[in-house]
N, C-alpha and C positions, 0 to 999 in steps of 0.2 A: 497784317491781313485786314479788309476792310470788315465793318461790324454789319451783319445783315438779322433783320426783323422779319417777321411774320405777324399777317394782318389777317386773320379769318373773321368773314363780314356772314351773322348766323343771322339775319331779320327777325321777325318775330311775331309773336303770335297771330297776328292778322295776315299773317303772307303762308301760314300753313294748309290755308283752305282747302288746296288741292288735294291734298295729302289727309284728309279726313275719309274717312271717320278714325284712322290710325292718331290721330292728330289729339283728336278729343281728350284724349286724357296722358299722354306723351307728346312735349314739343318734338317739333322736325329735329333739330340737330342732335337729340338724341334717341332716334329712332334708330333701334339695330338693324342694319345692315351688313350679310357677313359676319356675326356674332359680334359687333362692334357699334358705339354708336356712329351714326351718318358723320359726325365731328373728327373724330377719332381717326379716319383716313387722311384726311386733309391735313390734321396735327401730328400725325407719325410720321410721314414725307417729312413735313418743313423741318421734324425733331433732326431729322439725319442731312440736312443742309452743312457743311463746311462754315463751319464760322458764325453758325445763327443761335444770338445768344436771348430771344426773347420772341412769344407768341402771343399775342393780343388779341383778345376773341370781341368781335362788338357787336351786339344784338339789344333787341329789344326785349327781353326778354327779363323776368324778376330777376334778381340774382341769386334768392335761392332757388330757381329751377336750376340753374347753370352749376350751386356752390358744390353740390358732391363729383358730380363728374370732372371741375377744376381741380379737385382734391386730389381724385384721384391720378389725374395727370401730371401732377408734382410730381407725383412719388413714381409715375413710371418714368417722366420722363427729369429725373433729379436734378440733369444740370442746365435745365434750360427754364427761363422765367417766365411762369404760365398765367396771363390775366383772365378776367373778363368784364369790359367796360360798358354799362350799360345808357344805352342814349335815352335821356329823358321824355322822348317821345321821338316817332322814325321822322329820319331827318336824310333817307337817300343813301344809297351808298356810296358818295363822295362828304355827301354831306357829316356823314358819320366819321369819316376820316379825317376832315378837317374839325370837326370837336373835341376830338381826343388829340389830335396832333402834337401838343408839348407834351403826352405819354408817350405817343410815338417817337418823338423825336429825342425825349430826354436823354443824358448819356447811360452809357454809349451811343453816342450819337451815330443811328443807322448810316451808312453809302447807299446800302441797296433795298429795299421795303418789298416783301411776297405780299402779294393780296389773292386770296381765295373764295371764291362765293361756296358758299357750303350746299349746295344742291346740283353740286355735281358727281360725276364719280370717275377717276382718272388715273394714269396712270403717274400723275404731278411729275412730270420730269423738270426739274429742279434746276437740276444740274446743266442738263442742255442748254434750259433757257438763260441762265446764268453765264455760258459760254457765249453764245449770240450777244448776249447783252454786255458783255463786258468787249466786245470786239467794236461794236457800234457807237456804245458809250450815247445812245440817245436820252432821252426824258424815259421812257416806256417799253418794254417786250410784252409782249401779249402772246400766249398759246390759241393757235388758231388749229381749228379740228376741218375737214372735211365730212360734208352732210353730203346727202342724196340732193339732186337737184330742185324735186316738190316739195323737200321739206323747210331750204335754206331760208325760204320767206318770215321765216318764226321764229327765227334768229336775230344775233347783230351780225349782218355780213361784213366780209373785210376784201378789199381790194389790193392785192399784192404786188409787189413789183420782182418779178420771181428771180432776178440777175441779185438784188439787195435785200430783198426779205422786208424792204423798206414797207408800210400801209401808207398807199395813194390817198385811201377811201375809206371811210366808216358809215355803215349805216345801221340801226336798230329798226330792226324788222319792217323790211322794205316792202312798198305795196307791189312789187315786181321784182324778178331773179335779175340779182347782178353778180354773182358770187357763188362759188360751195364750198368758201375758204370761211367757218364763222367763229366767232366769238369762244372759246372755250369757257373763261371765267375763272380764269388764272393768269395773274398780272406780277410784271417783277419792273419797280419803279427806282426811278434815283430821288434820293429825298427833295430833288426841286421840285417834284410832283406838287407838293402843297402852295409853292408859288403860283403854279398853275390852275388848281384850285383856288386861290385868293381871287385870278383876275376874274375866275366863271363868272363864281362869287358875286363881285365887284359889278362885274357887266350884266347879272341876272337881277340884283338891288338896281342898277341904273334903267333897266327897262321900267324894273316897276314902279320907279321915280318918276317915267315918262310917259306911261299907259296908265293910266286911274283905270280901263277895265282889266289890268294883270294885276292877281293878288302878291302881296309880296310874302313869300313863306320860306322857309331854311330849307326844304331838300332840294338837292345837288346831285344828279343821277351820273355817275364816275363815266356811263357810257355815253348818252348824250352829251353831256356837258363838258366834261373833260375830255375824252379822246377822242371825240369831234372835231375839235379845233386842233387839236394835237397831230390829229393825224393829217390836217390840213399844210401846218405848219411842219410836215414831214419828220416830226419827230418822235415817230413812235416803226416800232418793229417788231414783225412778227415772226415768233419759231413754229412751223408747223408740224403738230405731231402727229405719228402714223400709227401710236396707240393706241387702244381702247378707249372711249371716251363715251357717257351718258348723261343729261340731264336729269335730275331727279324733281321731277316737276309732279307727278301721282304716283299713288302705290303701286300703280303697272307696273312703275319703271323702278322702282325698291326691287322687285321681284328680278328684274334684267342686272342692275345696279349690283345686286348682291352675287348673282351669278359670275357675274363682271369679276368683281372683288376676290369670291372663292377662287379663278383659275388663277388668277395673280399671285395671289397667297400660297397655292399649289408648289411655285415656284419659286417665289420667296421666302416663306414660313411656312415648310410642310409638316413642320413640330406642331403647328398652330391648331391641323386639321386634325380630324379622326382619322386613324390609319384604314388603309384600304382593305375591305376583305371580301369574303363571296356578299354578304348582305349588307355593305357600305362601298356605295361605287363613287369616287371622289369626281369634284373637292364637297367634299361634307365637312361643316360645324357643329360641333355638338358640346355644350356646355358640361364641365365634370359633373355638373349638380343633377343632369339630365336622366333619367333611366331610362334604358333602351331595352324590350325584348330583343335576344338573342337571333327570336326568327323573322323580326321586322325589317321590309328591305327599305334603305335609307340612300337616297339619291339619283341621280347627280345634283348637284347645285341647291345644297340644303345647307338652310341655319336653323338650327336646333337651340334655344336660349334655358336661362335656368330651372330646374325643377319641372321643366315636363318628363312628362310621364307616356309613353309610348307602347299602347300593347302587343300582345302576340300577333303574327300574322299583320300587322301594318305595313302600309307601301306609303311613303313622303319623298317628292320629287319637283323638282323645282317650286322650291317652298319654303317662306320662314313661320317659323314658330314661335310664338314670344314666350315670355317667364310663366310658367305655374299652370301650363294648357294638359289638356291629357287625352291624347288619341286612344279610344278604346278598343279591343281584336276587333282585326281584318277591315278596321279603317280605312279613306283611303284619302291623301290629298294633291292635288297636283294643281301647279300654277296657282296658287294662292297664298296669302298672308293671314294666320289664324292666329290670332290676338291676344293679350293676354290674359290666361286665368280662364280659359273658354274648355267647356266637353264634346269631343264630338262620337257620337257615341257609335258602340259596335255597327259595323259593315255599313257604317254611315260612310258618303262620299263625297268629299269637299274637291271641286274642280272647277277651273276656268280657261279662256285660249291663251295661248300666249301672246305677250304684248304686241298689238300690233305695229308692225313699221311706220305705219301713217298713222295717228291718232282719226277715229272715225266719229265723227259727232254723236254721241248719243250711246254709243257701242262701251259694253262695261267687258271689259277681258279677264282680266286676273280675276276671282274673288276674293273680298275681305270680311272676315269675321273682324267684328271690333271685342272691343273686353266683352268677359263674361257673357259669352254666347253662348247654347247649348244647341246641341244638336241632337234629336232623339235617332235610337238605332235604324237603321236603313233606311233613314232619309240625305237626299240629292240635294245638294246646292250648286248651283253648277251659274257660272257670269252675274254673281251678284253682288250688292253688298251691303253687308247686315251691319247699323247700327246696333250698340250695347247693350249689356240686357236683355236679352231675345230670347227666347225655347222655340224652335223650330220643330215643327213635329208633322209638316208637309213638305213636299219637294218642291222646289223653286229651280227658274230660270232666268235669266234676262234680269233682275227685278232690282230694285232698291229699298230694303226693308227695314221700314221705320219704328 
């Protein structure tokens, strides 16, 4: 059986921006999601691949932020070899692939390499693309999702050829609709991938050999750069999936993301969730460390993280909660992420819209409590979002609270 790898590509702390104020004092990739970190979905998929004896995580990121959560992936996932290599400085996301490449490649020497951007949320089908791709036998399969028409331009569109599944066409975020087949952010390559990285490489050093105004610098964008020419040279294809599929580009979409996750999990791992009852309407996450009033209603589409604390008469409804928060009686939250370690106090009311379809310039939807926020009793927060440290003790709207 051939040896296949797994490549989860985490960036790092300059690429979290979106994703603040959650971001401030938790990296992205381990943002719970789903009662799990954002990491943690991407690395459980590729654990249960046929014949994948190795996970390589590469970010930018220190490696003690990374070193407990590797730990702990050892041990859940025992027989499979779990890194995390970190790039001296961002160098791209091909660029980072070809740095590390003799880890990647060492033996067992990969056939097949999964590459995963971790700001997604999916339902990784694995296995399908693994069928396609071993039928084609090209350089490249790529997961291509179908978007809405207005929103394909914010994407990397793909041009399909629907008889071969063959890609005509690649573009990264075209200034006009060609497409609503785009980019997922799930890649399953043959190890000549890095040949084809050498030549980017090779031909990105010869321009700047030729242009004294192109600077010459290491990042190598896997999209541009590699499956540009790739797809030109007809050697890439794409499996398109009719699954679930989200970006997790802002906390909006954590909040869709995790919803996402919870109905998956319903139906994969319903041990995982809390069982249904009159006052927990699934899929609910609730941490064992968690304490729940009896009479507080919990759900749909809730993560509940460790040691909060939940009182009587609480309603939480599409919403995550992070470690050590504590909803005080007849609380109330909906469409929000409230932070960790934060009070929101009696018949206080944390609430936001829900995400919108179209991102609206300007328009804040969900709300986020960051750490250690308080909220005094029967005050409204409603589409906002409060940096750390706060005691709010007026109602707010709209607002961005520094």
């Amino acid at each position: 059986m051939s040896v296949t790898k797994g490549v989860i590509l985490a960036g790092g702390p300059s690429k979290g921006t979106r994703m603040r104020p959650l971001t401030l004092d938790c990296p992205k990739p381990l943002l719970p999601i789903a009662g799990k970190p954002m990491i943690w979905h991407p690395l459980s998929a590729l654990a249960k691949v046929p014949g994948l004896t190795e996970i390589i995580i590469i970010g930018f990121y220190e490696d003690s932020v990374m070193s407990s959560f590797i730990k702990e992936s050892k041990r859940e996932f025992p027989n499979i070899g779990i890194s995390y290599l970190r790039e001296y400085k961002a160098l791209g996301t091909a660029g980072g692939l070809y740095h590390f490449r003799d880890s990647i490649l060492r033996p067992p020497v990969p056939q097949n390499i999964f590459i995963c951007n971790i700001d997604i949320c999916s339902a990784y089908p694995f296995q399908e693309m693994m069928d396609l791709h071993s039928k084609h036998r090209g350089v490249g399969t790529i997961m291509g999702v179908n978007v809405k028409k207005e929103t394909a331009v914010r994407y990397g569109c793909i041009v399909v050829d629907p008889e071969t599944q063959q890609m005509l066409h690649y573009v990264e975020k075209p200034e006009s609709w060609i497409s609503n087949t785009v980019n997922g952010g799930i890649y399953l390559f043959d190890k000549s991938l890095f040949d084809e990285i050498k030549v980017a490489m090779d031909e990105k050093t010869a321009r700047a050999a030729e242009d004294p105004l192109i600077k010459p610098d290491e990042r190598l964008r896997l999209e541009q750069d590699v499956i540009v020419p790739l797809a030109a040279a007809k050697k890439m294809h794409v499996y398109q999936s009719r699954d679930f599929w989200r970006q997790i580009k802002t906390a909006a979409s954590a909040v869709t993301a995790s919803s996402l996750y919870l109905s998956r999990l319903q139906k994969t791992s319903p041990d995982f969730l809390a069982k249904p009852s009159s006052n927990i309407i699934p899929p609910v996450y609730i941490d064992s460390t968690a304490t729940i009033d009896p009479s507080a209603k919990i759900g749909p589409n809730v993560a509940i993280g460790p040691g909060v604390v939940v009182g009587e008469g609480v309603r939480v409804k599409d919403a995550i909660i992070l470690e050590g928060t504590t909803l005080e009686k007849h609380s109330c939250v909906l469409n929000s992420i409230v932070g960790a370690n934060c009070t929101v106090g009696a018949w206080a009311r944390v609430d936001g819209a829900p995400e919108p379809e179209q991102d609206v310039k300007g328009q804040i939807s969900v709300t986020i409590l960051a750490t250690e926020v308080s909220l005094a009793p029967e005050t409204l927060v409603r589409s906002c979002i409060v940096l750390p440290n706060k005691s709010l003790n007026r109602n707010s709207a709209n607002e961005v609270l520094l």
